[in-house]
N, C-alpha and C positions, 0 to 999 in steps of 0.2 A: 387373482394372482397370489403365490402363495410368496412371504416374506421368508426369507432366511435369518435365523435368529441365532446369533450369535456371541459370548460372552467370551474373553479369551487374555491372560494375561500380554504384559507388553514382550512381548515373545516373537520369535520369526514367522508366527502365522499372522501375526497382525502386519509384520511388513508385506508379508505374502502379498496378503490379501490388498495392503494399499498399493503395492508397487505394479499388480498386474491391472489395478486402475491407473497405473501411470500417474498418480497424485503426487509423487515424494519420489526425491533423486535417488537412482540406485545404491549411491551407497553410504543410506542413514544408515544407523544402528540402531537396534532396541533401547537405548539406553537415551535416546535424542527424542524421543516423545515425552511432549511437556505437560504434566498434568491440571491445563486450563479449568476451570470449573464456566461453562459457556453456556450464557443468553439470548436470545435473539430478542433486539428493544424495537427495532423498528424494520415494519413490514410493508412493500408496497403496496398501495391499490389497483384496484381498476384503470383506475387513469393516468395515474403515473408513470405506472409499468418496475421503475427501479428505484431506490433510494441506497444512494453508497459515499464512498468518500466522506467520512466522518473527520471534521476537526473538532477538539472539545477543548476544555477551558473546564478546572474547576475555581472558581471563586468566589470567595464568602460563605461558604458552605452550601453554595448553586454550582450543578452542572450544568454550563451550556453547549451544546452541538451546532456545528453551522454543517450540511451536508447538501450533494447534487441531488435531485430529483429529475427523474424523467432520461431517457437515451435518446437521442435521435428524434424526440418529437418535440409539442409546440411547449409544454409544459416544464419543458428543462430549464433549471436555474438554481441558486441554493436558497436551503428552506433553515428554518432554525427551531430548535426544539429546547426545553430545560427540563431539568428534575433535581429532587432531591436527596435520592440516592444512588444515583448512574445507573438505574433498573427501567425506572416504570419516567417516559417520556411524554409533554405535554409539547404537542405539537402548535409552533406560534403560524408557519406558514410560510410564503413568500416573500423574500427579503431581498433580493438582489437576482440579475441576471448573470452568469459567470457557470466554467465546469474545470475541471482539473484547479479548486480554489482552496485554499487552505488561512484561517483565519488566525491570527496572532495576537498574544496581547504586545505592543509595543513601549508604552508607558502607563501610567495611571488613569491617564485620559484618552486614549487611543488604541482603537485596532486597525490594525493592517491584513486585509488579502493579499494573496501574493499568488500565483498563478502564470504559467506561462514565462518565467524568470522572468514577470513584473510585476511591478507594487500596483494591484490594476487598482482599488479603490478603501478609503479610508472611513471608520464610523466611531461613536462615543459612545454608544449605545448598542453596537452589534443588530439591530435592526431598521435603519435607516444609514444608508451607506452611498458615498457620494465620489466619486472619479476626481481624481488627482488635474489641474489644470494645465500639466503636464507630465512626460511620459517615463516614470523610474524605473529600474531595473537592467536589466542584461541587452545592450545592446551591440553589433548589431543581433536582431533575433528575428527570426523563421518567421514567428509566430505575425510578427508583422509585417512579414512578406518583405524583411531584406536581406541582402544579399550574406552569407552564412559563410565567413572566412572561416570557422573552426571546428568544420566535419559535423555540426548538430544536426541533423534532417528535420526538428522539429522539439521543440520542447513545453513539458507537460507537467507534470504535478511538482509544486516548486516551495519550500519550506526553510525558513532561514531560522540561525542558533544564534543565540547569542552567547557570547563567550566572557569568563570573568573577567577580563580588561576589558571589555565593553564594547567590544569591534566582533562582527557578527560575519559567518561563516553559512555561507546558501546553498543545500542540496535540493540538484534537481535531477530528473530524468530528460534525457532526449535520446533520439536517434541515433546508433553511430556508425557515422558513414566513411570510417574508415574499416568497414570488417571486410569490404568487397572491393576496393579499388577498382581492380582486376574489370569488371565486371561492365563495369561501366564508370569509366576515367571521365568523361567530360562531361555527363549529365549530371545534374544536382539528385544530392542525394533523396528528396521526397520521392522522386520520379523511379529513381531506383527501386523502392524499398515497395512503393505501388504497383512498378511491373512487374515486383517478383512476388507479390504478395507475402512479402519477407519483413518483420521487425524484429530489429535485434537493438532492444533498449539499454544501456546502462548508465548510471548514477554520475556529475559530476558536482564540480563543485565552484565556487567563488568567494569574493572575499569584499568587504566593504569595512570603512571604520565605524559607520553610526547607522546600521540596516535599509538603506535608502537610495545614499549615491553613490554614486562613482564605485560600480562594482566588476571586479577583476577579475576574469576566469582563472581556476588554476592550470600552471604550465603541464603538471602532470595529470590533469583531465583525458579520459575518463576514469575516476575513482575505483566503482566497482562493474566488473562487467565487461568485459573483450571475447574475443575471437574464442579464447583456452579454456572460460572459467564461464561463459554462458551469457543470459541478458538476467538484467536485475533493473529492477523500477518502483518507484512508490517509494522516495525514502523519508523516511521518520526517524533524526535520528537527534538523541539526548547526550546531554555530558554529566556527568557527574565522579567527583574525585578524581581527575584528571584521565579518566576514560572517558569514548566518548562510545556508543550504543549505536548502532545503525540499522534499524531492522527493516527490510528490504522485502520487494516481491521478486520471486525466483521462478524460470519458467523452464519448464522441462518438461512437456507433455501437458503436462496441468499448470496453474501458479499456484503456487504456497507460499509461505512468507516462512524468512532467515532472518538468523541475527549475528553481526558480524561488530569486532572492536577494534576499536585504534589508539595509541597513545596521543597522535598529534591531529586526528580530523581528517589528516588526509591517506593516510596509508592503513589500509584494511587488514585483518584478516581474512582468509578462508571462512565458511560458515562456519560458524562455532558451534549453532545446534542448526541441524539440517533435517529434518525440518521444525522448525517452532512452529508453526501450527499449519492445519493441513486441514479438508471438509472429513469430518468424520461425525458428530452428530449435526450437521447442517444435513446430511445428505436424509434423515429424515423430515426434513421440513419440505426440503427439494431434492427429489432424489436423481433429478440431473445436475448437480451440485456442480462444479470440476474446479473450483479455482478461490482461495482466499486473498485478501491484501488489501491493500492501503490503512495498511497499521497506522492508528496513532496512539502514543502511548503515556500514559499519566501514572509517577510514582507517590505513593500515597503510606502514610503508616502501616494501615491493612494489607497493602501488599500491592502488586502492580496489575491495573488495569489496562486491558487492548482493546482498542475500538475499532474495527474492522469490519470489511464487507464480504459476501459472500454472494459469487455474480456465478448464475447458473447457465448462458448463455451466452455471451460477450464472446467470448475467445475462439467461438468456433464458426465464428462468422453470420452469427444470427440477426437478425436489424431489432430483436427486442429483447429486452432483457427483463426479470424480474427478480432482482439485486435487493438483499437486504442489509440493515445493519447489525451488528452483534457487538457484546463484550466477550473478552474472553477475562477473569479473572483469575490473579494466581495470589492468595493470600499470605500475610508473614513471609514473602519472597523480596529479598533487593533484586536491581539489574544484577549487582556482582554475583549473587547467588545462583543465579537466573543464566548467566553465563560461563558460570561453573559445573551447571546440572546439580547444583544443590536444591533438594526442594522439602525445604523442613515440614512440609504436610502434608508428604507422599507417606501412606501406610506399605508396609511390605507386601506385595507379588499385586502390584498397579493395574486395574483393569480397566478395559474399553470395550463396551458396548456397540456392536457396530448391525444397522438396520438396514440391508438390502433386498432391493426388489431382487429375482430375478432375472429378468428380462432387460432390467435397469443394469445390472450388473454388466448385461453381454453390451448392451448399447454402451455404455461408457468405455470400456474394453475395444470397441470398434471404434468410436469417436479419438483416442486416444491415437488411435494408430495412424489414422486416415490427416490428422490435423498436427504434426510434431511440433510447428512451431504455431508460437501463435500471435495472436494480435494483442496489444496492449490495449488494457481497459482507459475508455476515455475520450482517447482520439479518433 
């Protein structure tokens, strides 16, 4: 099969060419492609099948990752890995059973998981990890099969802030079962969203004074993501200088990831770069690529690093996936800059190497068509 080899500035044949893969919302611009410099650190095997959902942690001049391993089979749980330059990973293993889990540093002696809008299990050590004696977090929740007074169908990847007064701020994804009322008024929303094989996820949010108890959904839930502006899920989101950074998964045929700003946490903008980052050299590694996300993001003097997955399968309803992990690095960049489209290590007329099969080409172009909406990675 012969490849298509093509080198081409960030020009409209580069959207051409992403948009009739359906990858990126019709109307980025040439000028919203980010110039990542991207890794791929961790690959699955044979018997895993996927590894995704990256949380990391740098401290002391150690990176560590806690991530899911495995979809749907017996081997699913998260794994934990280190290194010493956010490149090259030493795989520790199995550390806990849990998926949609996000790892926190909470004090000097403590991490917290948090999953499912709850605090599901606590460790000193990051790999020996041990269940709370009772049950904190977002109650009541789905997740625990009670009854869901506030439209959630379900709730998934869940990541609390903490804020300079010290009272912390919880973005999560769930379900929202208000986009169909209409549709079906008196059945619960999971049942809904199953019989139509319809997910429309977006971002909300809650509030607590010390990351733990007693936490408040917000009244103006859900944050990012209705009926007008699409589903958004996977949020990772930072403060810094009184901004605060939310970069989100966006689904529109494909998933990419977005990044969106707020003054006060709760009230968003529009995507500010649409897309921040998109499968473009992933689709060589896997050339049925279609979908990035579960950003998590670490700002660093060198510049900002993204730790994200790239899941070739998931979305279009396949029962296996072979998900990897990636950095994507943007060096000498702030968020600020980052959100301004300043990128002080872009040389003039920016290119992108883009590796297509084919046949790969038509089949993604068909997959695109056939699958609009799609299924959230996880659940």
């Amino acid at each position: 099969m012969n490849s298509i080899r093509r080198t081409v500035g960030a020009t409209a044949l580069v959207l051409l060419i992403l948009c009739s893969l359906n990858l990126v919302h019709p109307q980025v611009s040439s000028s919203s492609i980010v110039p990542w410099q991207k890794t791929q650190l961790l690959a699955p095997t044979a018997s895993d099948q996927a590894v995704s959902e990256p949380s990391v942690l740098y401290e002391n001049g150690l990176w560590r990752m806690w991530y899911r391993v495995g979809w749907g089979n017996n081997l699913q749980g998260i794994y934990y890995a280190t290194s010493s330059d956010g490149i090259h990973w030493t795989k520790y293993g199995h550390v806990t059973n849990d998926y949609n889990a996000h790892v926190v540093r909470y004090n000097s002696t403590t991490l917290l998981m948090y999953a499912h809008g709850l605090i599901t299990q606590h460790s000193i050590d990051g790999i020996h990890w041990y269940n709370f004696t009772q049950q904190y977090g977002l109650t009541p929740n789905p997740y625990l099969n009670q009854t869901d007074p506030y439209a959630e169908g379900a709730i998934g990847n869940t990541e609390p802030l903490k804020l300079p007064n010290g009272t912390y701020l919880m973005y999560y994804d769930a379900l929202n079962c208000n986009i169909a009322p209409t549709l079906s008024p008196n059945g619960p929303c999971s049942t809904l969203i199953s019989s139509l094989s319809y997910a429309m996820w977006a971002v909300y949010g809650a509030t607590t004074p010390d990351g733990i108890h007693n936490w408040t959904r917000l009244p103006s839930n859900p944050l990012i993501g209705n009926l007008d502006s699409g589903q958004f899920a996977n949020p990772n989101v930072l403060y810094q200088n009184g901004v605060f950074y939310a970069f989100t998964d966006f689904y529109s045929g494909g998933i990419y990831e977005t990044l969106e700003t707020s003054a006060n946490g709760i009230h968003f903008t529009n995507p500010i770069i649409d897309p921040l980052l998109v499968p473009d050299v992933e689709l060589k590694f896997d050339p049925h690529c279609n979908q990035v996300g579960d950003a998590w993001v670490i700002t660093r003097p060198q510049g900002i690093y993204l730790f994200y997955d790239e899941d070739a399968n998931v979305a279009i309803g396949s029962t296996k996936s072979y998900a990897s992990i990636w950095l994507a690095f943007l060096p000498d960049t702030t968020l600020a800059q980052l959100a301004a489209k300043h990128f002080t290590n872009v040389v003039p007329e920016f290119q992108i190497t883009l590796v297509i099969e084919t046949a790969t080409f038509a089949s993604l172009f068909v997959l695109s068509r056939r699958f609009p909406v799609w299924k959230k990675k996880g659940d």
